[in-house]
C-alpha positions in Angstrom: 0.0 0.0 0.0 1.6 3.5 -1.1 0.8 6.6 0.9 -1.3 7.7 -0.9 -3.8 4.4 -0.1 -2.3 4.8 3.1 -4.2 7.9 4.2 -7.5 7.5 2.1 -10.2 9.1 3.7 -8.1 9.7 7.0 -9.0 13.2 7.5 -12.5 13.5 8.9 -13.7 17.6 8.6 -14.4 19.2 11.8 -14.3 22.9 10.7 -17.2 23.8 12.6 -15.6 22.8 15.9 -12.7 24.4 18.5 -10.4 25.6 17.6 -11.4 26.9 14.2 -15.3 27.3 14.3 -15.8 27.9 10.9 -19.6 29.4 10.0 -21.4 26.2 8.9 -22.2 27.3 5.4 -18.7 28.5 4.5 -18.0 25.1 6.4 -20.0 23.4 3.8 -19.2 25.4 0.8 -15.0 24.8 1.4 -15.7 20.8 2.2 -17.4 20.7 -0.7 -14.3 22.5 -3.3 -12.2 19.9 -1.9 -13.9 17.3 -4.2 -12.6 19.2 -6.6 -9.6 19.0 -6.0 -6.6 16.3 -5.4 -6.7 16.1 -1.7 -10.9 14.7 -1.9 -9.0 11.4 -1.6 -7.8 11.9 1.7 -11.1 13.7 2.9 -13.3 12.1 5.1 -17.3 13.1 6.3 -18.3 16.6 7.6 -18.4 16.0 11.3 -21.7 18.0 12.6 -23.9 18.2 15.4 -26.8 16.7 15.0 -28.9 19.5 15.7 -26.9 21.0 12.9 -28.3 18.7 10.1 -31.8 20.6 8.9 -29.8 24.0 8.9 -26.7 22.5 7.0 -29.7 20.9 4.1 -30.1 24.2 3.1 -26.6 25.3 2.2 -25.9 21.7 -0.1 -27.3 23.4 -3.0 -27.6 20.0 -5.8 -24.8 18.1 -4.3 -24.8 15.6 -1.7 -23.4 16.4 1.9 -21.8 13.5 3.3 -22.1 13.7 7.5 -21.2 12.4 10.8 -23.6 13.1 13.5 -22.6 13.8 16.7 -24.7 13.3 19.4 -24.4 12.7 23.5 -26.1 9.8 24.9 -28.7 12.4 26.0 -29.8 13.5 22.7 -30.2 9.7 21.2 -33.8 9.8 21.5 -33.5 13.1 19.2 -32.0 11.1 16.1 -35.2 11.2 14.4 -35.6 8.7 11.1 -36.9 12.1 9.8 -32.8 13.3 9.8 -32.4 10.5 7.1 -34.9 11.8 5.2 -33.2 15.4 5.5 -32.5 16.3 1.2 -29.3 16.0 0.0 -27.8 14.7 3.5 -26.2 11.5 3.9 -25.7 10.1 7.4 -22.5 8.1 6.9 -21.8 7.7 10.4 -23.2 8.8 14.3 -20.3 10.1 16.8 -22.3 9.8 20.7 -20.4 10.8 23.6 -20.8 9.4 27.2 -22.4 12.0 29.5 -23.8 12.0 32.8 -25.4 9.0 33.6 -23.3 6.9 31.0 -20.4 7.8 32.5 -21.0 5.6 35.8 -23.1 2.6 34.3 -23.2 0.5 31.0 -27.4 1.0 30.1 -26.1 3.2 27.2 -24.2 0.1 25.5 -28.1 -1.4 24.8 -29.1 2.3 23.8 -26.1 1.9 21.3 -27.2 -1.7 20.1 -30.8 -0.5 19.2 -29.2 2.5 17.4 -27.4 0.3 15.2 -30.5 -2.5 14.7 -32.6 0.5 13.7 -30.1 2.1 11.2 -27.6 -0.4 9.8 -26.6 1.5 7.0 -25.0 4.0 9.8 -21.8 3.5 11.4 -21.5 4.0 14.7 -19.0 5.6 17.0 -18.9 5.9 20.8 -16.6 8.5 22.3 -15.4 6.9 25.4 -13.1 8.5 28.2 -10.1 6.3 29.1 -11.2 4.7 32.4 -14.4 3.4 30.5 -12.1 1.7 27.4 -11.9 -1.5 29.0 -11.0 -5.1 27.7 -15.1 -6.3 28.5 -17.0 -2.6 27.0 -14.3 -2.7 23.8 -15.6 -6.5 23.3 -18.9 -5.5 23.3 -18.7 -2.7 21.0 -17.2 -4.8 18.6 -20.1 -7.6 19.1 -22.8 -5.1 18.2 -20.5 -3.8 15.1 -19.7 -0.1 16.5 -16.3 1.8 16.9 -14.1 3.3 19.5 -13.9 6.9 19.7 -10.6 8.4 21.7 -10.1 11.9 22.2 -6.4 13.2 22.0 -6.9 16.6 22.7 -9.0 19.7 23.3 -9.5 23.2 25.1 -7.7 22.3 28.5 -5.1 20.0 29.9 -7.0 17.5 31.2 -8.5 16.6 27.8 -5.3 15.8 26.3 -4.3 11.9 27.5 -1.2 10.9 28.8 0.8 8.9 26.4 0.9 5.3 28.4 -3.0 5.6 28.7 -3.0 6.4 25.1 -0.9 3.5 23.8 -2.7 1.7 26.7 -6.4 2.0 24.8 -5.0 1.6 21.5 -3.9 -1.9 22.7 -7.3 -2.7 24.0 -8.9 -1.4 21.0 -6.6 -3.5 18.7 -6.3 -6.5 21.0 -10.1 -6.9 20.8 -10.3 -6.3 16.6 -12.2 -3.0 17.4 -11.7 -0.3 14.8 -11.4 3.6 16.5 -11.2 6.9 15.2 -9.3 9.9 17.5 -10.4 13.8 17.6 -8.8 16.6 18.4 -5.0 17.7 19.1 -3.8 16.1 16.0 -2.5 19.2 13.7 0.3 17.5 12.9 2.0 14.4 11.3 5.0 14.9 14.4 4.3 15.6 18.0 5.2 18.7 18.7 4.7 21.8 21.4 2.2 24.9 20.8 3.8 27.7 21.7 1.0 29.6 22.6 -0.5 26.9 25.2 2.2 24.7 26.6 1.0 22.1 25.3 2.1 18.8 23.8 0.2 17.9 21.4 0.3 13.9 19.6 1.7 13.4 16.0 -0.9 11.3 13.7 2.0 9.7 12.4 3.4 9.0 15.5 0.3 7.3 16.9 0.1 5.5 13.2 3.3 4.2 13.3 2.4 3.0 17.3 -0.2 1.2 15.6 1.6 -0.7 13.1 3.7 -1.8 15.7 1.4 -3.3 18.2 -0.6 -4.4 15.3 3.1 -6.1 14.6 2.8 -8.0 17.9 5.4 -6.0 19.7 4.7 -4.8 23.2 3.7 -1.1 24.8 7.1 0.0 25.5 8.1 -0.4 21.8 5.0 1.4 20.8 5.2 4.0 23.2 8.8 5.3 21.9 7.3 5.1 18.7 5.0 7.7 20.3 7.4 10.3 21.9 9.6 9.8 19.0 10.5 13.1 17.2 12.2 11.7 14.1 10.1 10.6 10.9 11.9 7.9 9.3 11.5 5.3 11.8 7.6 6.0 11.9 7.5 5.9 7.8 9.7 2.4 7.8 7.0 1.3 10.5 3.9 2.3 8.6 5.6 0.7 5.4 6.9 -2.5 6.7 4.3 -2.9 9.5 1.0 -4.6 9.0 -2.3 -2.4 8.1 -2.7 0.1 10.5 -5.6 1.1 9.0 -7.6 -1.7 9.8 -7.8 -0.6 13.4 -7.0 3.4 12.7 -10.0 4.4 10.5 -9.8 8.3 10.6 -9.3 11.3 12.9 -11.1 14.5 13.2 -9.6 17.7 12.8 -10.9 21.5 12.0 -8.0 21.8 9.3 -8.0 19.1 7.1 -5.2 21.1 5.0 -2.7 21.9 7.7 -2.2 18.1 8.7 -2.1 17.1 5.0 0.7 19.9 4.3 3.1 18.3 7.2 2.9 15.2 5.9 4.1 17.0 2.1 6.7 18.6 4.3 8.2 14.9 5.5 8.1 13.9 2.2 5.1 11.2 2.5 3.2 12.7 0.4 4.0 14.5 -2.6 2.5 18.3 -3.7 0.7 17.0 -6.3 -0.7 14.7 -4.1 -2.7 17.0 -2.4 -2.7 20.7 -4.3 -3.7 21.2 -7.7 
């Protein structure tokens, strides 16, 4: 598989969301001149809120808006069969996130199994904080044919995991066959430091490369230098030599689906024409 293969429909669009909170029709009007262009290929859905949808049908014009919905575990009762009937919007896949109640018992996971019994032609995510991604919930989630959510970042410290609980969930997720997706934090192909927070932010190729490896059979200390590491090569040699990563991977979200693309032209993984006309 070349790179380009590699990072098919990686790069889910999240313009609306933190930090770049893009209006939604200007949202929908630049996802939609990216099909016309090279970089379509790695382009995933439109990441929305839900309560988003009927607004965003009126700014698709003739074209199809492809979508994925998020929701809280609150709001499932508001995922109306009427959204699927919305013109010109395809639901392609439904992001829920634990909240309240969910977040200190499992009556959600049968909330999540009727979700998918009643719209099968929907993929379903679950956004899951770390102390809830255990061996017996990932298991589960892969019986009733959902996915892993993981998020890698955000608006405050806390929201940003540590990287042995991180390598930690990706083992779980991988160990039990169960494909995941990650959001936010992930700007660039290498981890790096913003300098206006602080903060350290994960590299999508470092946590690829991670992937490969455990995928590989080799245990978390391997992949967690993979994680901290800072040069490229070994993380391109891994993704290339390793098995496919993504398999368990699938995509990640992010508000700029250019600016990850460009650092992964910059390493040399990709090639301009790739990506720019």
């Amino acid at each position: 598989m070349n790179s380009v293969q590699q990072f098919h429909r990686f790069f889910d669009d999240s313009a609306v969301y933190y930090p770049c909170f893009v209006p939604l029709d200007r949202a929908i009007g630049e996802h939609f001149d990216r099909q016309n262009k090279p970089m379509s290929r790695f382009i995933g859905t439109l990441i929305l809120p839900l309560a988003k949808l009927e607004e965003a049908a009126q700014y698709t014009g003739d074209e199809v808006l492809r979508v994925s919905a998020v929701i809280s575990t609150d709001e499932l009762a508001d995922l109306r069969r009427d959204f699927y009937e919305l013109p010109n919007i395809d639901i392609a896949s439904v992001e829920i996130k634990l909240v309240g109640a969910a977040l200190t018992n499992t009556a959600w996971l049968g909330d999540v199994e009727k979700l998918i019994q009643q719209h099968r032609n929907t993929f379903v995510w679950v956004e899951i904080p770390t102390a809830l991604v255990t061996a017996d919930i990932v298991r589960k989630l892969r019986h009733m044919g959902a996915g892993l959510k993981y998020r890698t970042g955000g608006d405050r410290e806390e929201l940003f995991p540590s990287p042995q609980d991180l390598v930690t969930v990706l083992r779980t997720a991988i160990d039990a066959a169960l494909p995941f997706k990650l959001t936010a934090g992930l700007h660039r192909a290498l981890r790096y430091r913003d300098e206006k927070t602080g903060r350290l932010h994960f590299g999508f190729l470092n946590i690829a490369a991670a992937v490969a490896t455990l995928r590989a059979g080799k245990g978390e200390a391997e992949a967690l230098k993979i994680l901290e590491g800072d040069d490229a090569a070994p993380l391109i040699h891994a993704l290339q030599s390793g098995e496919n990563w993504r398999d368990s991977f699938r995509s990640f979200s992010t508000c700029n689906v250019v600016e990850p693309l460009n650092t992964l032209i910059d390493l040399d993984v990709l090639a301009e024409g790739d990506v720019h006309p």
